[in-house]
C-alpha positions as CSV (number, residue, x, y, z in Angstrom):
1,X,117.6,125.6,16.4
2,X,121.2,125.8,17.6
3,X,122.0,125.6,21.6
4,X,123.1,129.8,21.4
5,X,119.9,130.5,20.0
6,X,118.1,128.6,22.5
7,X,119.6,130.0,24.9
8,X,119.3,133.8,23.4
9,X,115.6,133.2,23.1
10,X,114.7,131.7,26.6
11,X,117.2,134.9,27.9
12,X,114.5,137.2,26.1
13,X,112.0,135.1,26.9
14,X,112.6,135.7,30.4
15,X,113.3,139.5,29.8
16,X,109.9,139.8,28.7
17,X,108.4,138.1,31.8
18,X,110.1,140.5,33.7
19,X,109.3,143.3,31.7
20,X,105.7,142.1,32.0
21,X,105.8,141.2,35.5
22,X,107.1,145.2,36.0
23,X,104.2,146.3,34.5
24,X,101.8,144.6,36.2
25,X,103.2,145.4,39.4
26,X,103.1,149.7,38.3
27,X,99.3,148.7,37.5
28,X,98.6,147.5,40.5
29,X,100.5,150.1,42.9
30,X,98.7,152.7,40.2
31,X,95.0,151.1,41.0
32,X,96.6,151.0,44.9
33,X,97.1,154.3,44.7
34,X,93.9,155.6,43.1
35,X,91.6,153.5,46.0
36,X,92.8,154.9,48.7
37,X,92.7,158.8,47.3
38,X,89.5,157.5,46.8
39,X,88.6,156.2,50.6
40,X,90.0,159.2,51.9
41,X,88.1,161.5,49.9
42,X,85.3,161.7,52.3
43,X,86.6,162.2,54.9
44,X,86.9,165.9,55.4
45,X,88.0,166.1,59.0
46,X,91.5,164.8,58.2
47,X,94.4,166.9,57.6
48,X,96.4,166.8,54.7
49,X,99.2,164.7,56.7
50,X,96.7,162.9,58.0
51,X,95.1,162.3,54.8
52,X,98.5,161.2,53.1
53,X,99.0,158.8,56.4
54,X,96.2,157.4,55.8
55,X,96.8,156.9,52.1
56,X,100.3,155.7,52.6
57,X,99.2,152.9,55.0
58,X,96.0,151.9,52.4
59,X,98.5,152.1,49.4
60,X,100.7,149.5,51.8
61,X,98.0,147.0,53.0
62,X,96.8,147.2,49.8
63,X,100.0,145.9,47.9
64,X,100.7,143.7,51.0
65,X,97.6,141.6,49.9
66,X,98.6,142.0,46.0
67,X,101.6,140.4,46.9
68,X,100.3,137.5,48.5
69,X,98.1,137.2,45.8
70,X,100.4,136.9,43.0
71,X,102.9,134.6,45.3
72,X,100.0,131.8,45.4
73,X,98.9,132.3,41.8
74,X,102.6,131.7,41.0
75,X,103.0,128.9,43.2
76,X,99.4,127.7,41.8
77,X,101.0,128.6,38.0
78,X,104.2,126.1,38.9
79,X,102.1,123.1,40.6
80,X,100.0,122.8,37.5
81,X,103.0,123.3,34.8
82,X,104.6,120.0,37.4
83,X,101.5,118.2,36.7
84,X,101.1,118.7,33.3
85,X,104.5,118.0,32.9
86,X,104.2,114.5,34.2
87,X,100.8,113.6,32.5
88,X,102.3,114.5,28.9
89,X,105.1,112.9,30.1
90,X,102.5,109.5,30.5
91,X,100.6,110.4,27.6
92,X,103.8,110.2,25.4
93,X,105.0,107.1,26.9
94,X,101.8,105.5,26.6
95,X,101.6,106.7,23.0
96,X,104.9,105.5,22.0
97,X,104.2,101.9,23.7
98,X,101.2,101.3,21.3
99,X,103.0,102.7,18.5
100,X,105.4,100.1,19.2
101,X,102.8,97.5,19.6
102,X,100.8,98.2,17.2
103,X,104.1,98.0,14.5
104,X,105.5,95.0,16.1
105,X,101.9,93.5,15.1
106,X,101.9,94.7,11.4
107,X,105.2,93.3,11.2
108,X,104.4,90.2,13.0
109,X,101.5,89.4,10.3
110,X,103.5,90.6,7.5
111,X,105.8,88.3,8.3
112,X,103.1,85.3,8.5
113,X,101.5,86.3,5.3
114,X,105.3,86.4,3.5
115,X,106.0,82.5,5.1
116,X,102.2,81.7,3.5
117,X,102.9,82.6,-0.3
């Protein structure tokens, strides 16, 4: 794959992210939204400002908290792409040392058995 088409398909990778990340975030504010009508549907006594005050500041707290929540999953997300990061990093080298090892030995008694004959 070239460098420009590399390039072009991290670009819409990352579009889609955000795309995605948009998306979720409508969900939530929708789901938000729908919880608090429903907390404030029983109580009758409010007014209808009072009743969309009320909303308003559930619909806030509520995405408040969503927020923080996505922030440490995404900071989770990043720790454990770090880590496995550096273990396949180890796994590879470690891989590559015994392949090296392991043909350095072939070679090693192929070399013996040609001195034998």
């Amino acid at each position: 794959m070239s460098e420009t088409a590399r390039q072009g398909a991290a670009r819409a990778g990352g579009l889609g992210d955000e795309v995605e990340g948009y998306l979720l975030w409508q969900a939530t504010i929708a789901v938000a939204q729908e919880r608090a009508q429903a907390f404030v549907e029983p109580m009758e006594w409010l007014t209808t400002s009072q009743r969309a005050d009320v909303e308003q500041r559930y619909v806030a707290d509520s995405l408040h908290h969503a927020r923080g929540d996505l922030e440490r999953i995404a900071a989770r997300c990043r720790s454990l792409r770090g880590e496995y990061e550096r273990r396949y990093r180890e796994l590879r080298l470690r891989c590559v040392g015994w392949a090296v090892a392991v043909s350095t030995c072939l070679a090693s008694v192929a070399a013996a058995l040609s001195l034998i004959r």
